[in-house]
Every structure is written in C-alpha cells, then in structure tokens.
C-alpha positions as CSV (number, residue, x, y, z in Angstrom):
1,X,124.4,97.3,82.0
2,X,127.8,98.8,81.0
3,X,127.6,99.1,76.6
4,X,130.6,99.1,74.3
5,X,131.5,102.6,73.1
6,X,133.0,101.3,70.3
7,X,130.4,98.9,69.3
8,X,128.4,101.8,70.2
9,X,129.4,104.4,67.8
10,X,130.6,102.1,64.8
11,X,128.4,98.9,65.5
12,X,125.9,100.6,63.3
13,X,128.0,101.6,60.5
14,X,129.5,97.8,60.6
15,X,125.6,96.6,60.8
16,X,125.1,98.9,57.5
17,X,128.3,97.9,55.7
18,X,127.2,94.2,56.3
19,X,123.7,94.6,55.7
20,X,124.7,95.9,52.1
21,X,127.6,92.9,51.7
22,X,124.4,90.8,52.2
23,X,122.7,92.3,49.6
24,X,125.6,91.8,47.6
25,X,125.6,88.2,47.8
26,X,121.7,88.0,47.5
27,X,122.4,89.7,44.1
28,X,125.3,87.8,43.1
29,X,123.3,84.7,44.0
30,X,120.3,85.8,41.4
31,X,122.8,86.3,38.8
32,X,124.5,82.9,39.3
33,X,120.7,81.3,38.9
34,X,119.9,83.5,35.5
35,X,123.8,82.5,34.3
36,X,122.7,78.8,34.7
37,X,119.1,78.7,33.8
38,X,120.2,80.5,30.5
39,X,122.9,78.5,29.8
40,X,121.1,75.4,30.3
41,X,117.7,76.6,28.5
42,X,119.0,78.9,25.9
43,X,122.6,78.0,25.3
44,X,123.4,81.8,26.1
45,X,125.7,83.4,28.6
46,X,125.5,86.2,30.8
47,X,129.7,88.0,30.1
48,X,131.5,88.8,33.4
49,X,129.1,86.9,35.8
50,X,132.0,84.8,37.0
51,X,134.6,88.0,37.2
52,X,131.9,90.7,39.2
53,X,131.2,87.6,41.9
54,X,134.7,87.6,42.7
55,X,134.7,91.2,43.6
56,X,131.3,91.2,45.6
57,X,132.6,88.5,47.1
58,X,136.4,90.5,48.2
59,X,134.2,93.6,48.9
60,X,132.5,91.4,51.3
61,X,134.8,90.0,53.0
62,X,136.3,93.7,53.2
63,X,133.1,94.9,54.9
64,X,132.3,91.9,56.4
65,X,135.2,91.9,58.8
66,X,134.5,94.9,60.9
67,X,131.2,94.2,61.7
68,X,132.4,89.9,62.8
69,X,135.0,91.7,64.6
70,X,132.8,93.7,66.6
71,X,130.2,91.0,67.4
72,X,133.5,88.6,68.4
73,X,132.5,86.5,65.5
74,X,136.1,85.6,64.5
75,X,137.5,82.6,64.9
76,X,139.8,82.1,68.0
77,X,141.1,79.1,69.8
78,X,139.7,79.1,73.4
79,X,141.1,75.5,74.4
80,X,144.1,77.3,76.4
81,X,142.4,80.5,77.6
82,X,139.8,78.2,79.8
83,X,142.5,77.0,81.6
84,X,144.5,80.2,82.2
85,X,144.1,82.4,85.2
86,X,142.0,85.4,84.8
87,X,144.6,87.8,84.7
88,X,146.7,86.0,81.7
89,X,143.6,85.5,79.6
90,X,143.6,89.4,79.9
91,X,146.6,89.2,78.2
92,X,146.1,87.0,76.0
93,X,143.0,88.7,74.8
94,X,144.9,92.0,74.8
95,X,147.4,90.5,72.2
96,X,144.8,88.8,70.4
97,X,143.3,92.4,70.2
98,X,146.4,94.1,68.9
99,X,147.5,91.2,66.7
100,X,144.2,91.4,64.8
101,X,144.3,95.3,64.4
102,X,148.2,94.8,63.6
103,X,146.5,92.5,60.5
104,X,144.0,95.0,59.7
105,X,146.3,97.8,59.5
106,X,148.6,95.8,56.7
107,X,145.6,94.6,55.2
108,X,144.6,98.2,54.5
109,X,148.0,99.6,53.8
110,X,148.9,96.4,51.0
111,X,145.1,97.0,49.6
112,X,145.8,101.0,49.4
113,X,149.1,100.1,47.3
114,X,147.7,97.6,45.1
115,X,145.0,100.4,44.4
116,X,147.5,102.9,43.3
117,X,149.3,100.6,41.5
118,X,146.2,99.9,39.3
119,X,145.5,103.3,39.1
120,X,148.8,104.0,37.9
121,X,149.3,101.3,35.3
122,X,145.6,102.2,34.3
123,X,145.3,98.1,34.9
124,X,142.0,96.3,33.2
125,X,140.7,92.6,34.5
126,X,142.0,89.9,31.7
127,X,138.2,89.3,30.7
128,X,136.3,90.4,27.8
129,X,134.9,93.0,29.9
130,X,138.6,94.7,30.6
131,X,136.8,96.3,33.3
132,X,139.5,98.9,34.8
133,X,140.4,97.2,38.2
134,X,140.2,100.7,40.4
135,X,137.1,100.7,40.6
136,X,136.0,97.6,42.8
137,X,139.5,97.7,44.0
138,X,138.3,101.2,45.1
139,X,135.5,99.8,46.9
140,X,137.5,96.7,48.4
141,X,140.0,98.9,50.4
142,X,137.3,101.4,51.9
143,X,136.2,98.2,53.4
144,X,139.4,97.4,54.1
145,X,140.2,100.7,55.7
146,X,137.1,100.6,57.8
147,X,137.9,97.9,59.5
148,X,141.7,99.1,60.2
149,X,139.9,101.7,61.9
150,X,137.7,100.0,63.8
151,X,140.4,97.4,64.9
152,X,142.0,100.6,65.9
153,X,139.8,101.8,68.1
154,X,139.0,98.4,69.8
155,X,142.6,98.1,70.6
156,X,142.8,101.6,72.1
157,X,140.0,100.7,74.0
158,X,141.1,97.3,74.7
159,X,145.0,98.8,76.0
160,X,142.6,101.1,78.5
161,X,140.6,98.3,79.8
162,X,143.6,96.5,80.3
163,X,145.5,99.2,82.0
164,X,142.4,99.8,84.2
165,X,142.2,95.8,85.1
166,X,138.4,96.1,83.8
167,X,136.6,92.6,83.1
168,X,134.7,94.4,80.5
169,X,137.9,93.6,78.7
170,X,136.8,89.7,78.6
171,X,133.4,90.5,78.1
172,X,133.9,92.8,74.9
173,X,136.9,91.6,73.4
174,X,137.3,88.3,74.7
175,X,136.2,84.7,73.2
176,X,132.4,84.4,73.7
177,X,131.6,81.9,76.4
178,X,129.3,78.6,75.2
179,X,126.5,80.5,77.7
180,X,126.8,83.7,75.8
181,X,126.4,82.1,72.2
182,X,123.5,80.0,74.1
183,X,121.9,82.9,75.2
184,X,122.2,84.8,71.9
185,X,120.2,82.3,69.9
186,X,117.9,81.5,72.4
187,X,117.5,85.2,72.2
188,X,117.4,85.4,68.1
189,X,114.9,82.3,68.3
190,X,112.2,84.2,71.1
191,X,112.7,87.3,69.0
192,X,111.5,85.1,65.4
193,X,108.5,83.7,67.2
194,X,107.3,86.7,69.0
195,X,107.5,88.0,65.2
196,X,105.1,85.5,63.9
C-alpha cells in the first residue's frame, strides 16, 4: 500500500507537536483543579492560572492544527462532494487543499507581525504577572509556522496528484469516507483490547 510522503516525513513531528499540546492541556487541567480546590478550601489563589491557560490553549491550537490537518481531522462539508462526479470532487478537494494552506500561510504571516510588534513595543499581558507577551507569542507562531509549512507541502503534493489524475488525491486529502472513520476505530478499539 501506497504511503503519504508527506504524512510520512512530517506526520511524526505533527504526532510530537500534538503529543506535547496534550501534555499541555493535562497540565493546565491540574492547575485549574489546585486553582479551585485552594480557592474553595483555603480562600487562596494561584496568580496568572487564568492568563497561562489561554496561552497553552493558543499554543495548542497552533500545534494542533498540523497534525488534524494531516490525519484529515478538519472539519469539511461532504454533503455536495457525494454527489459530484469523481473528477470534480478532485477539484473540489484540490481547492479545499489550497484554500486551507492559503489560511495557514496568513495565519503565520499575521502571528509573525503581531510577534514583532510585541517585541518592538516591549508589550506585557494586563495581569499582575505583566508577563512580556513575546514569549508565548514566540511559541504560538512556531506552531503557527509549522503548520504553514506543512499545508504547503500538502498542497504541492496535492497540485501533483491532481496534475497526474492520481486517486491518492481523494484518499490523502480528501473528506474521509464513513467506512474509513469505521475502520479506524474499529482499528483503535482491537488495538486497546489486544493491549489488555
């Protein structure tokens, strides 16, 4: 069976960079229970819990998106492309392609200038903690970037597919079928209980 070179070569540095946004949210989760627990038991606050969720939470949507975007995890409408002849949903999924790196590109390129920016004006967070807003910014636009490149690649890939009338243009950028996602968990689920 035919594998994605793309998915390939930066499938496991998405895997990594979403593994870590995990972690993230397993930390920010702990601190959130502490925050409460201590508020509620002895009338005491953890500073900044509310102001360092909101940037693991932008860091992982950042890193998040590569790593969605090359399992085909993002949303898309598929009501039209079941009804559309094979060669138009080739199309279709060739614009989708390009529209998405299109959004990823000017995702990175606004997060890059709001970076500077901060780094210019030597901008702090209006908290207590006036933490200096480079640095998670920092963090937040390598995500960002990341996926701009890997939305770059995908569409090179996608436009040489497409030129080449390949079906593995469906099957690797396309909307997955119900019978893939079907498989997959039936997959995930065999793979849990063979664990046990």
């Amino acid at each position: 069976m035919q594998t994605n070179p793309v998915a390939t070569y930066l499938g496991p540095l998405a895997r990594f960079f979403a593994l870590l946004a995990g972690y993230g949210i397993l930390a920010l989760s702990l601190l959130i229970t502490c925050e409460v627990l201590l508020r509620r038991f002895l009338n005491f606050s953890l500073q900044g819990g509310d102001e360092f969720g909101g940037y693991v939470l932008a860091m992982l949507a950042a890193f998040g998106f590569a790593y969605a975007w090359l399992d085909r995890s993002h949303t898309r409408v598929e009501l039209v492309l079941e009804k559309v002849s094979p060669a138009l949903r080739a199309l279709l999924d060739l614009i989708a392609v390009l529209s998405l790196t299109g959004m990823a590109v000017f995702m990175a390129w606004r997060g890059w200038a709001t970076l500077t920016e901060s780094i210019e004006y030597g901008s702090l967070s209006g908290t207590p903690m006036m933490t200096p807003l480079w640095q998670p910014q920092a963090i937040w636009v390598i995500g960002l970037v990341f996926f701009a490149l890997v939305a770059a690649a995908t569409s090179v890939h996608a436009i040489i597919l497409f030129a080449r009338r390949s079906p593995m243009l469906a099957q690797w950028y396309g909307v997955k079928s119900l019978n893939e996602e079907i498989r997959e968990q039936t997959a995930l689920v065999a793979e849990r209980s063979d664990a046990r």
